[in-house]
C-alpha positions in Angstrom: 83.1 80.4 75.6 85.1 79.9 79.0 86.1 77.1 80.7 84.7 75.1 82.9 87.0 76.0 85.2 90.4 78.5 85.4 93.6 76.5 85.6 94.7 80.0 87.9 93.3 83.4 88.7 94.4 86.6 87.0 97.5 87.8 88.2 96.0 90.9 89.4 92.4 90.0 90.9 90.6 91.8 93.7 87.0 92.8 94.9 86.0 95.7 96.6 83.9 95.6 100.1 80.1 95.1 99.0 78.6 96.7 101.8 79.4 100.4 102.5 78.9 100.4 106.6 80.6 103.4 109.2 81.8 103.6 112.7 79.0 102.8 115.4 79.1 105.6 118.0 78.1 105.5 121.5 75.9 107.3 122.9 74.5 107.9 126.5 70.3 107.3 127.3 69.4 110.2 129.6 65.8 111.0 130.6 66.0 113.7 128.1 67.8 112.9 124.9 71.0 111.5 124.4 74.9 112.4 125.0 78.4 110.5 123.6 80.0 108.6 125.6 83.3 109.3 125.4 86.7 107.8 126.1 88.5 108.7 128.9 92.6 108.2 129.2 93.6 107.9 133.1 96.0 106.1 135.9 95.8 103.2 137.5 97.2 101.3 140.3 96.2 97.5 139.9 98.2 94.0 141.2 100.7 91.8 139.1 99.1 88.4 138.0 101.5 86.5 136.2 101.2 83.0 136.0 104.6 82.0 137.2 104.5 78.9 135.7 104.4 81.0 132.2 106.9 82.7 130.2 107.5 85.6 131.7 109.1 87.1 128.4 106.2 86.9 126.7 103.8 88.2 129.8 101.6 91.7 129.3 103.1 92.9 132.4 106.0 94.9 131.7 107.9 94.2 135.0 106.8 90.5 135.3 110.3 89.4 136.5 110.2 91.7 139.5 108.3 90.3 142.3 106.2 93.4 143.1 102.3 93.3 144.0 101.7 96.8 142.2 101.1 97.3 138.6 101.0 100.7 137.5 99.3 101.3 134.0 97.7 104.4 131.6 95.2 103.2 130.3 91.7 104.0 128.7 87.6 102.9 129.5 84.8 104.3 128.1 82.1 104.7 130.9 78.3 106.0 130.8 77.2 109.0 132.0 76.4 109.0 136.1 72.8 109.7 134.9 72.4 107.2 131.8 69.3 104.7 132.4 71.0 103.0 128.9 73.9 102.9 126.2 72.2 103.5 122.5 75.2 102.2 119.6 74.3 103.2 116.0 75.5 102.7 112.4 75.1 103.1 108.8 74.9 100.4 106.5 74.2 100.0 102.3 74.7 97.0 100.0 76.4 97.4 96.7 75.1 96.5 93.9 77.0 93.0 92.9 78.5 94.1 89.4 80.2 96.7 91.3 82.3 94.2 93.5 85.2 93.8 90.5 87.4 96.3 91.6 90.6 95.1 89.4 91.0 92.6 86.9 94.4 92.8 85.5 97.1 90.0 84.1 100.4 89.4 85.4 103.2 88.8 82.8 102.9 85.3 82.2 99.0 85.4 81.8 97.6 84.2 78.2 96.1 87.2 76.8 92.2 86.0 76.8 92.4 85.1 80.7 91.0 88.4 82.1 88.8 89.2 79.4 87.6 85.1 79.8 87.4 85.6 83.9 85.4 88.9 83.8 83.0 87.2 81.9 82.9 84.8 84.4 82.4 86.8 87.6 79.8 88.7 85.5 77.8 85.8 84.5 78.1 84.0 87.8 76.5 87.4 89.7 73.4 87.3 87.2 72.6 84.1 88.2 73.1 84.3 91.9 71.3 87.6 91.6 68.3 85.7 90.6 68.7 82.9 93.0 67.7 81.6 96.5 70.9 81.3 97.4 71.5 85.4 97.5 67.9 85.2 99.1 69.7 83.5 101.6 72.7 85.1 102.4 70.6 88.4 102.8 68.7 86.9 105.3 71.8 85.7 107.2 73.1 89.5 107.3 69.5 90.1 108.6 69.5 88.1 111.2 73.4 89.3 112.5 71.6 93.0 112.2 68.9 91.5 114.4 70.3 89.8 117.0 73.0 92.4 117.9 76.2 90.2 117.5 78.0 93.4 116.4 77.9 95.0 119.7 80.4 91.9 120.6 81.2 92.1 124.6 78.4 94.6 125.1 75.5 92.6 124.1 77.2 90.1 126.3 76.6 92.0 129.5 73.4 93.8 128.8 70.4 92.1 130.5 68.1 93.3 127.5 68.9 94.9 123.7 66.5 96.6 121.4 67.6 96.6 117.5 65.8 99.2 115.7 66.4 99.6 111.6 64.8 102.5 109.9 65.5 103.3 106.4 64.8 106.8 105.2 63.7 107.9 108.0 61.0 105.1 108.2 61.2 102.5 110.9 61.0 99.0 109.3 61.7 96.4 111.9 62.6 96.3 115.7 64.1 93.0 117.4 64.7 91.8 120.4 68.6 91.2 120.3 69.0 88.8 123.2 66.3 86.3 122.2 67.5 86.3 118.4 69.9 83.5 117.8 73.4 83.4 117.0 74.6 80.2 116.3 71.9 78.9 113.4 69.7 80.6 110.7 66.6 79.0 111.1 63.2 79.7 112.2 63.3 83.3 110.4 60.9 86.1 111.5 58.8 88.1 109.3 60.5 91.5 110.4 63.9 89.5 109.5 62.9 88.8 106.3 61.4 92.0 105.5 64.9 93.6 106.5 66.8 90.5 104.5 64.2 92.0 101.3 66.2 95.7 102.0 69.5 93.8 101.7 69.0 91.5 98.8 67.6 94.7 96.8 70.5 96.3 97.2 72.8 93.6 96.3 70.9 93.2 93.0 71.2 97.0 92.4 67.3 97.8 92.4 67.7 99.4 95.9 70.0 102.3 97.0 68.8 103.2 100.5 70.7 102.9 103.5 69.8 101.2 106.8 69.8 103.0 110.2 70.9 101.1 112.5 70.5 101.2 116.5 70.5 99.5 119.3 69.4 100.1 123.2 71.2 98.7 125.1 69.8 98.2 129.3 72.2 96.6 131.9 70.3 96.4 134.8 72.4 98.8 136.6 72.2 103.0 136.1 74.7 104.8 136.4 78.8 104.9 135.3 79.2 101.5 134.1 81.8 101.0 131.8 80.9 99.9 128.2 83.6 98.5 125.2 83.7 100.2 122.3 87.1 98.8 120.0 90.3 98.9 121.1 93.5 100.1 119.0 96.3 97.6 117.8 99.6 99.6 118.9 103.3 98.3 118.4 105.8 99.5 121.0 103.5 100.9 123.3 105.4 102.9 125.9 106.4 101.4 129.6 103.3 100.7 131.3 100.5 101.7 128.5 97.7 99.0 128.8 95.3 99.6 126.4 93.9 102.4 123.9 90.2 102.3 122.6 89.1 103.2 119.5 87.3 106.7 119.1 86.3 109.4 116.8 87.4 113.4 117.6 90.3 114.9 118.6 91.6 114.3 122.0 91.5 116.9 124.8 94.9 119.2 124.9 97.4 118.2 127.2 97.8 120.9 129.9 101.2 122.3 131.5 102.3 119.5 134.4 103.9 122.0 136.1 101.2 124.3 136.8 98.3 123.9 139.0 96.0 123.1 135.8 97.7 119.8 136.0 94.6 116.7 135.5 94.9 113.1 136.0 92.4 112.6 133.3 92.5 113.3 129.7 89.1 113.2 127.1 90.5 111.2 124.1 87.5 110.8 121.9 83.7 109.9 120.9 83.8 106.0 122.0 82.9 104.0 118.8 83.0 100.5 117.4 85.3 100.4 113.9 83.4 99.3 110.8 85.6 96.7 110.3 84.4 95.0 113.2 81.1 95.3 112.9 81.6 94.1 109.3 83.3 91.1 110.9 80.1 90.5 113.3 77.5 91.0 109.9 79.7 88.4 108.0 80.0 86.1 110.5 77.5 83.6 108.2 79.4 80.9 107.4 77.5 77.4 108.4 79.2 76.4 104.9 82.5 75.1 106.0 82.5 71.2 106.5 83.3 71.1 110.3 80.5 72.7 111.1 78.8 70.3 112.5 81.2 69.5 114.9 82.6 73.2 116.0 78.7 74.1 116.0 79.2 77.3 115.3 78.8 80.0 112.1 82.1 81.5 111.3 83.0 84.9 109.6 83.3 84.5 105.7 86.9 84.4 105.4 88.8 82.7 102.3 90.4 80.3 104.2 87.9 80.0 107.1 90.2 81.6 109.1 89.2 81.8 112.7 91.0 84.2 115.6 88.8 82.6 118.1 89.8 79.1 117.7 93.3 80.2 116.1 92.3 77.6 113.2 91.7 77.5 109.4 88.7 75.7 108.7 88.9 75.2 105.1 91.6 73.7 103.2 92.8 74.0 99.4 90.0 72.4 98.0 87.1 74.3 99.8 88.5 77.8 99.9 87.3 80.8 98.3 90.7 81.0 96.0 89.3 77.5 94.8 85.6 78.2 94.0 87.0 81.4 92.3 88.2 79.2 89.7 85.2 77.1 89.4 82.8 80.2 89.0 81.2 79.1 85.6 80.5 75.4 87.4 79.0 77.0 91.2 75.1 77.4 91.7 74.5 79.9 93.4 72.1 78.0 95.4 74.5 75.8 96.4 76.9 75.9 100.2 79.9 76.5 97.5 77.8 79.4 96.0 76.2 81.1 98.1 79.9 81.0 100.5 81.1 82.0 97.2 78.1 85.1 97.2 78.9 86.1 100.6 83.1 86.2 99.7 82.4 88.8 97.2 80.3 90.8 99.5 83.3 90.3 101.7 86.1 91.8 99.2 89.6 90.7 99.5 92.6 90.4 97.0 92.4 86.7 95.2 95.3 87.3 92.8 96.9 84.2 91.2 100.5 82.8 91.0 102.4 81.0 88.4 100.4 77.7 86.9 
């Protein structure tokens, strides 16, 4: 029989992603179908403004020492078509089966020989019962309601003066929500389309449903016309001299033509804007009311280990109310419990938990 608790993790010990979820492409609303929106690499001349007060080593402007009023940059935006009344943004998403989760399970060399053996036994009772309890009931309602209310479109929602979420799966439609008047910051008060979409994703976590969700959302900024829309940008070390920003999109881009002949055009096609999966995933997961500060920061956070935070720059749990820690404590956690059901969304999640030396 295992312990009540692990005095350490396996030295090898990770899970895989729980839900299997693709890019969200953009696409433009014309009066008679719809187009992508695509990103668009071009010039432009703006201002420097650089607080002088900061560090100008450290500034985004690459000549900040120089007192010049130009800026010259390459950068790229993703804009609608001239003749779009609205943006439409759409995914894929399906829920894993919870025994699938494990994906290694290995000891290191200084691992007593019945740990893994002991410790997959744990993790495989400890997703029986949450598969049977209110607490997974709950976590699939929490990924509902981040479907619903559109928090994955991140600065787009933001802007748009009205968003329509439509989930259909096989074909079917199941649910449609109004984004902007769905909450964001709590899960109460949940709808019956919510819950009938939270039924989708808790069937799927308990492996007794394999369909995936369509996903899409409409997207209507009071404005028509070529308004610029954000789909992700691109992490890039070393960018080249005067290179502001690169978006994330899906194609090849456009061929660079000769500069010396009269072909020569200031703009270049890069791609099929989209939003990366990992940051939808990000804005699904973003479920934690768990941590104990929430009261104060008032606000759920993504389901990260360590309650990690790049908007406040802050951990938010410590040692003692981490996911490593709970890991050990599987055979103790209800699954109905904050520790369990954090503990239900953090294998959902994925991530590497490997242990160190005792």
């Amino acid at each position: 029989m295992n312990a009540p608790e692990f005095k350490k993790l396996p030295g090898v010990l990770a899970f895989q992603r729980g839900l299997v979820i693709t890019d969200a492409l953009f696409f433009n609303v014309l009066k008679d179908g719809q187009t992508p929106v695509m990103v668009m690499r071009h010039g432009i001349r703006g201002t420097q403004n650089v607080n002088k007060d900061g560090d100008t080593e450290k500034s985004t402007a690459a000549n900040a020492k120089r007192q010049e009023v130009s800026n010259i940059q390459t950068t790229d935006t993703a804009k609608l078509d001239e003749e779009a009344d609205a943006l439409a943004v759409r995914f894929g998403l399906r829920f894993l089966d919870l025994k699938d989760v494990l994906f290694a399970c290995a000891p290191s060399s200084t691992d007593a020989n019945d740990l893994v053996r002991n410790y997959r036994d744990s993790v495989s009772s400890f997703i029986e019962r949450a598969k049977s309890s209110v607490g997974l009931e709950e976590v699939s309602v929490r990924f509902a309601r981040n479907i619903a209310n559109g928090r994955w479109l991140w600065r787009n929602r933001t802007i748009a003066r009205a968003v329509e979420v439509r989930v259909s799966v096989g074909g079917k439609l199941i649910a449609t929500f109004n984004a902007i008047a769905t909450p964001l910051n709590h899960f109460d008060d949940i709808t019956e389309d919510e819950r009938k979409l939270a039924t989708v994703i808790a069937e799927g976590l308990r492996g007794k449903e394999d369909s995936g969700l369509d996903i899409e959302a409409r997207l209507d900024f009071g404005v028509r016309g070529a308004l610029e829309v954000f789909p992700s940008q691109n992490y890039v070390e070393n960018k080249p001299r005067g290179f502001a920003r690169p978006l994330y999109c899906l194609g090849a881009p456009e061929r660079v033509r000769d500069r010396n002949g009269m072909e020569f055009e200031s703009t270049r096609t890069m791609g099929h804007a989209a939003l990366r999966d990992q940051k939808i995933g990000n804005a699904l997961r973003t479920i934690d009311t768990w941590y104990p500060a929430y009261a104060d920061h008032g606000r759920p956070l993504p389901v990260e280990p360590n309650g990690a935070s790049l908007e406040s720059q802050e951990f938010f749990r410590d040692r003692k109310t981490s996911a490593f820690e709970f890991a050990r404590r599987l055979n103790t956690l209800d699954p109905a419990s904050p520790e369990g059901m954090f503990m239900i969304a953090s294998l959902i999640r994925g991530g590497v938990f490997s242990g160190g030396k005792e």
